[in-house]
C-alpha positions as CSV (number, residue, x, y, z in Angstrom):
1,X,-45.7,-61.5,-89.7
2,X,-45.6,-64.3,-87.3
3,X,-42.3,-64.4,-87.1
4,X,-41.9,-60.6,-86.8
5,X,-44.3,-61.2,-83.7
6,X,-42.3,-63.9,-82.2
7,X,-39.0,-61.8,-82.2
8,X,-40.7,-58.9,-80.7
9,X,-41.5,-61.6,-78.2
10,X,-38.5,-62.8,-77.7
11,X,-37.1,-59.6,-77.4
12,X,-39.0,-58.4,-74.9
13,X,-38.7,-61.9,-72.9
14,X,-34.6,-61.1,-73.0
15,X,-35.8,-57.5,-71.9
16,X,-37.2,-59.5,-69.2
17,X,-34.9,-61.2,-67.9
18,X,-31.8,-58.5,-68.5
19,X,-34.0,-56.2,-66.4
20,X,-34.2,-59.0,-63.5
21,X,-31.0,-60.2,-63.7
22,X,-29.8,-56.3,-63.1
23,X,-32.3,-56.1,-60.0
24,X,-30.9,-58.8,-58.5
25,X,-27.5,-57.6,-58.1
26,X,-28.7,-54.0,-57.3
27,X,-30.4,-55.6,-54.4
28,X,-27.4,-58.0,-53.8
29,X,-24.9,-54.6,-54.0
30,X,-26.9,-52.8,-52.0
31,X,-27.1,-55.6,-49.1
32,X,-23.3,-55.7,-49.4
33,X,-22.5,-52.2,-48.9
34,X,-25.2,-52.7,-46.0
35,X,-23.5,-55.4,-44.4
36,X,-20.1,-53.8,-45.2
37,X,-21.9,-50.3,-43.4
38,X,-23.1,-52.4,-40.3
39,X,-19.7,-54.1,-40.0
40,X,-17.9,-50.9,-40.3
41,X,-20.1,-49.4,-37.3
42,X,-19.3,-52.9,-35.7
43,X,-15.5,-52.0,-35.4
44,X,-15.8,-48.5,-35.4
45,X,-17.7,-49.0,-32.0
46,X,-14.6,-51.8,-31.0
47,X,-12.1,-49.6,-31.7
48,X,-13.7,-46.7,-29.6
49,X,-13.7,-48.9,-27.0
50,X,-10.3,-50.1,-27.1
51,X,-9.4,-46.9,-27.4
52,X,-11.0,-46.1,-24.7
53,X,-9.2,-49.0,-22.1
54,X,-5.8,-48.0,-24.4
55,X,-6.7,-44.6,-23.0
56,X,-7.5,-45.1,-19.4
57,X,-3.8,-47.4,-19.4
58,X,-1.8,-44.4,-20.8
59,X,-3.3,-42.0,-18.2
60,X,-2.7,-44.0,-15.5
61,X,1.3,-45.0,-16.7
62,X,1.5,-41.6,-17.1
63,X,0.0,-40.5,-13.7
64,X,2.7,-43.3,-12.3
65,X,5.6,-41.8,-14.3
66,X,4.8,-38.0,-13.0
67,X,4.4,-39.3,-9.4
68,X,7.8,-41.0,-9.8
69,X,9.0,-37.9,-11.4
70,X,8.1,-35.6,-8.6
71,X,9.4,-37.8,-6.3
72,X,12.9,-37.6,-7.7
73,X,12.7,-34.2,-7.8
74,X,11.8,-33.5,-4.3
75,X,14.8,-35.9,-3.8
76,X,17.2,-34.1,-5.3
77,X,16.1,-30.7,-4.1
78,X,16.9,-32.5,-0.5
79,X,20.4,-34.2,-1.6
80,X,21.3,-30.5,-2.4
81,X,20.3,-28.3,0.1
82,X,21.6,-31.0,2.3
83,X,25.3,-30.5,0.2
84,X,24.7,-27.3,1.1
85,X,24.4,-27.5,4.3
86,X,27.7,-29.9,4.0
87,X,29.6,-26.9,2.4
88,X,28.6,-24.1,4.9
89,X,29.7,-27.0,7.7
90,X,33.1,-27.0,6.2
91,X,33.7,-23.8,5.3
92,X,33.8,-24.0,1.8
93,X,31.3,-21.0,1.6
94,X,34.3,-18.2,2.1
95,X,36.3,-19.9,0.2
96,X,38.5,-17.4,-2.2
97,X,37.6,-18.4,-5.7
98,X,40.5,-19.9,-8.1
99,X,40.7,-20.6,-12.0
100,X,39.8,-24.5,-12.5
101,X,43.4,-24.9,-13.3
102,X,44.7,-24.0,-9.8
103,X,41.8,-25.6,-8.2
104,X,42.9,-28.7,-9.8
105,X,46.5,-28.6,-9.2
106,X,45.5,-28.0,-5.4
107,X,43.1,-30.9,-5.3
108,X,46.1,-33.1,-6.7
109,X,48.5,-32.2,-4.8
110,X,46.0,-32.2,-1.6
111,X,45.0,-36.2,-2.7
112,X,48.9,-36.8,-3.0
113,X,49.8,-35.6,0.0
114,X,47.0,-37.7,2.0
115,X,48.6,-41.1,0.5
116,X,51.5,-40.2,3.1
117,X,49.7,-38.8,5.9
118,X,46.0,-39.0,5.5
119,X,43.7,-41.5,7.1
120,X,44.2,-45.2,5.6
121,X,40.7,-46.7,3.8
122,X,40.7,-49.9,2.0
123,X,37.9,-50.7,-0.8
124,X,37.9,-54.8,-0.4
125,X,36.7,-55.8,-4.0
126,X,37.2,-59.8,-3.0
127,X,33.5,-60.3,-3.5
128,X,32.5,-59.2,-7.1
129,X,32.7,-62.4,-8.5
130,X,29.3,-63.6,-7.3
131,X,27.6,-60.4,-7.9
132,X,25.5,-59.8,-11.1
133,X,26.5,-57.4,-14.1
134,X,24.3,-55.3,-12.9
135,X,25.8,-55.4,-9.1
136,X,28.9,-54.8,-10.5
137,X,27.8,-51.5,-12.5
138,X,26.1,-50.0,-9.6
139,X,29.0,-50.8,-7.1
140,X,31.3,-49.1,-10.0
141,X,29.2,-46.3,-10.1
142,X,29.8,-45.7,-5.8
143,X,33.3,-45.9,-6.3
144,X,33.0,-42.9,-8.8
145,X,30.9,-41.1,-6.2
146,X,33.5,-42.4,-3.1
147,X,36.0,-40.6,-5.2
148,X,34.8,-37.7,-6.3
149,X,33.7,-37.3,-2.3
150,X,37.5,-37.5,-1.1
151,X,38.6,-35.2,-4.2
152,X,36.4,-32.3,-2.5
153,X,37.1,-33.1,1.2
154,X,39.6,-30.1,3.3
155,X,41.3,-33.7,4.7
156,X,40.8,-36.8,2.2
157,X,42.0,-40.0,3.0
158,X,44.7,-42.5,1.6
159,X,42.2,-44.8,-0.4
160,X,43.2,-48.0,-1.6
161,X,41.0,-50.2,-4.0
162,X,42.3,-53.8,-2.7
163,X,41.8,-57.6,-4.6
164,X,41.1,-55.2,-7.8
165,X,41.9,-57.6,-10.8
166,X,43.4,-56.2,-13.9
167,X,40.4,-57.1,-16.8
168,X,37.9,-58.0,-14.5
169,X,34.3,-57.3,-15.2
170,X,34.3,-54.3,-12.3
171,X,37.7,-53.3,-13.6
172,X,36.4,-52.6,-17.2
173,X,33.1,-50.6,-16.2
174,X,35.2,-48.6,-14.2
175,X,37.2,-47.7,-17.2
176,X,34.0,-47.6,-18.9
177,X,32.0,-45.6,-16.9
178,X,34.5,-43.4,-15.1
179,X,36.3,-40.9,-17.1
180,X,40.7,-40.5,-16.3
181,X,39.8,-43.8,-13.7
182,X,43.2,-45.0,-14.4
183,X,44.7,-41.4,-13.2
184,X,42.8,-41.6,-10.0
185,X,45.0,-40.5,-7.1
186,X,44.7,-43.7,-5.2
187,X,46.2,-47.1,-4.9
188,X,44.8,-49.8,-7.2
189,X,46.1,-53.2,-6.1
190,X,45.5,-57.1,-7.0
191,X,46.5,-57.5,-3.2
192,X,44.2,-57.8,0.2
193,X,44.2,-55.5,2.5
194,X,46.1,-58.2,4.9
195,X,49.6,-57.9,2.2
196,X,49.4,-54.2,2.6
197,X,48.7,-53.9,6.3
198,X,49.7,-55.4,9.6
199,X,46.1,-57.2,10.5
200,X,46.6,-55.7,14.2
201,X,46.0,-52.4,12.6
202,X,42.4,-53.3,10.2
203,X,39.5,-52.3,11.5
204,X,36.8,-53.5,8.4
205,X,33.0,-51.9,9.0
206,X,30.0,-54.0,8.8
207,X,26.4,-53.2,9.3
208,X,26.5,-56.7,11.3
209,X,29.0,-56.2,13.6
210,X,28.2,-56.0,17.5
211,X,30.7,-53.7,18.1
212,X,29.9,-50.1,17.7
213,X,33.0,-47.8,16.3
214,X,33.4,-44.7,18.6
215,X,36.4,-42.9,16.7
216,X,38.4,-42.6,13.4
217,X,41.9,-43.6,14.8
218,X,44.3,-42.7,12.3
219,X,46.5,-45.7,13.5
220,X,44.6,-47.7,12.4
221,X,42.9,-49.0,8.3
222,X,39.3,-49.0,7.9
223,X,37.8,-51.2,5.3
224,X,34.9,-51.2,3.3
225,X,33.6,-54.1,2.0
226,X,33.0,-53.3,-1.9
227,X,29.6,-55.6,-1.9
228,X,26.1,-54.7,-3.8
229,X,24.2,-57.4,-2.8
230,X,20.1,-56.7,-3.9
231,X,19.3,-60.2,-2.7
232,X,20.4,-58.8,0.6
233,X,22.2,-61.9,2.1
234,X,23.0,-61.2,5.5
235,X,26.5,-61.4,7.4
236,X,28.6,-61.1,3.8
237,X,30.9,-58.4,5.3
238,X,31.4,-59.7,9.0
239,X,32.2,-63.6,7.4
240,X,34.4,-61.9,5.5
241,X,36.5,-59.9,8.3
242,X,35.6,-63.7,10.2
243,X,38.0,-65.1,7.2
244,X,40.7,-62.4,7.1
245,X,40.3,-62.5,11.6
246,X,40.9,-58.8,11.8
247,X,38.6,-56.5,13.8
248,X,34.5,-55.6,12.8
249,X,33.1,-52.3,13.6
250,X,30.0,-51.2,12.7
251,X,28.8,-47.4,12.3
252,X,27.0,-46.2,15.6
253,X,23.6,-45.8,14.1
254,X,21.6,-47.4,17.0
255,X,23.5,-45.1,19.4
256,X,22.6,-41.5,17.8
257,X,19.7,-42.8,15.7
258,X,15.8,-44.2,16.0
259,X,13.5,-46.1,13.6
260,X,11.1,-43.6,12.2
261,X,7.6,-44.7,11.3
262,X,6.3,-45.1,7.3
263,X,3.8,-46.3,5.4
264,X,6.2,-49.1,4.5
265,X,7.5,-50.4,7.8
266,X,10.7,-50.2,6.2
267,X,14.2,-49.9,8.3
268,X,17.2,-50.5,6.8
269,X,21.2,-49.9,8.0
270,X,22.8,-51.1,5.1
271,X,24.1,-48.5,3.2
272,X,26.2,-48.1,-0.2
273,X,30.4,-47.3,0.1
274,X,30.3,-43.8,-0.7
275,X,27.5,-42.8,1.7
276,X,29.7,-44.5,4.7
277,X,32.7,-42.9,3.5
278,X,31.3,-39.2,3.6
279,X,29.7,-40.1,7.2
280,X,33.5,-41.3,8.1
281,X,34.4,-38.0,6.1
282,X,32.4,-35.3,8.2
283,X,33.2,-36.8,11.4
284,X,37.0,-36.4,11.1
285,X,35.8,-32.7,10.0
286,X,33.2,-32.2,13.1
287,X,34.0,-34.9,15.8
288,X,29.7,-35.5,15.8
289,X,28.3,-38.6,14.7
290,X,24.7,-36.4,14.6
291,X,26.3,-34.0,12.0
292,X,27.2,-37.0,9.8
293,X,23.9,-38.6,10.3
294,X,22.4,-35.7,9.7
295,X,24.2,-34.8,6.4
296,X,24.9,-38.2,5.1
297,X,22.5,-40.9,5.9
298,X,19.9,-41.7,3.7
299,X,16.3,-40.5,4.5
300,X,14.8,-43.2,2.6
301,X,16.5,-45.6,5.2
302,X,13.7,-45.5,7.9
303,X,16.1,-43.7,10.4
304,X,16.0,-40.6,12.1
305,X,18.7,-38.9,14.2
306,X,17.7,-39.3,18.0
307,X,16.6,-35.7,19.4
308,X,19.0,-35.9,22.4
309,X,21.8,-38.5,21.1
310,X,24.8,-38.3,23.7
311,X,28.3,-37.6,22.1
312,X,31.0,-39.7,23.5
């Protein structure tokens, strides 16, 4: 009997301590799965509030991205009514319309014809070497556009692309980016300017120059120095007709044009190739230096045309 009463006892004493033992990790799970609860709202409350910041950033890229977005817009609603305004200028309007195929073959044989008689403009490509990849993308890409500009003119000129280098780095994105380049109807050369003309006859155009050009003399050869230069060093152009000592002219902008205020204080007469070349165009088409400012130069540029400009 005693020892009937001492199991019972220790029985009940391993009872005991089961029962505690199971307590104590109740009490133990449940102040994990507290803890894990409290660290849970802990990041739940971090991640709303980097959501929050991740938010406000998105909203205001995006607010920047529309901005830029309608700006672009606007602009290109003014390059074309401005084209436009170019076409009706010209004539083009009344045009009779023709199958591409004709158009083509009259665009050709209108560039082939202007390589005899036409107006004589040089592209000088002498200065790519120390521009950037970059440099030499964008200056690839006016080219294209100084092309396609002379392609659609009633009177193009005789362009030459002069110091070009067979497999150099402006050669190949022209290839690259310009579709039939090699077909172009102009003269592609590894000579200057100077082999192919009488220096006597050069007149090459820089924003620098003090001397203002008054008149497209088609005696003479205008050059364009093929130069995109974002580090904006000054005088590039002019030392360069200084080396080949021919003539510089520079576009009359001061004499039909003045500074218009912006937020920016920003005033600039440096302009890309092909935006000189269709100012040059529409003045052999108009004899006004205000039409071609007018049409051609670029708002963003700080300029405006003068309100009573005198015509030489």
């Amino acid at each position: 009997m005693c020892c009937e009463f001492h199991d019972r006892r220790q029985n009940m004493a391993n009872s005991s301590c089961e029962t505690s033992f199971y307590d104590v990790n109740v009490i133990s799970e449940d102040l994990n799965l507290l803890h894990i609860e409290l660290d849970t709202d802990l990041i739940e409350n971090r991640s709303n509030r980097k959501d929050a910041v991740c938010s406000k950033n998105v909203l205001r890229k995006q607010r920047h991205w529309e901005r830029q977005l309608a700006a672009k817009r606007s602009k290109r609603k003014e390059e074309k009514q401005r084209r436009k305004l170019n076409r009706e200028q010209t004539g083009d309007v009344d045009t009779p319309e023709f199958t591409k195929r004709v158009l083509k073959a009259i665009t050709k044989e209108r560039l082939a014809e202007a390589q005899s008689t036409g107006p004589r403009l040089c592209v000088d490509l002498s200065m790519t070497d120390c521009m950037s990849d970059k440099e030499i993308s964008r200056l690839a890409g006016q080219i294209r556009r100084l092309y396609g500009s002379n392609k659609k003119a009633s009177r193009p000129f005789h362009l030459c692309l002069t110091d070009f280098k067979e497999g150099s780095r402006l050669y190949r994105e022209c290839v690259r980016m310009n579709d039939g380049f090699l077909n172009y109807t102009m003269k592609l050369t590894e000579q200057s300017c100077l082999d192919l003309f009488p220096s006597e006859t050069i007149v090459y155009l820089t924003p620098d120059a003090e001397q203002a050009l008054q008149s497209v003399d088609p005696d003479k050869v205008y050059v364009l120095g093929g130069l995109v230069d974002e580090s904006i060093q000054k005088k590039i152009s002019l030392d360069r007709a200084g080396e080949l000592n021919v003539v510089a002219a520079r576009l009359p902008i001061d004499e039909y044009m003045m500074k218009k205020d912006n937020l920016k204080s920003f005033h600039s007469k440096i302009l890309a190739i092909n935006q000189v070349f269709d100012i040059l165009l529409t003045f052999c088409d108009t004899g006004s230096w205000t039409e071609a400012f007018k049409l051609w130069f670029p708002l963003g540029k700080g300029y405006i045309v003068h309100p009573e400009p005198t015509e030489s």
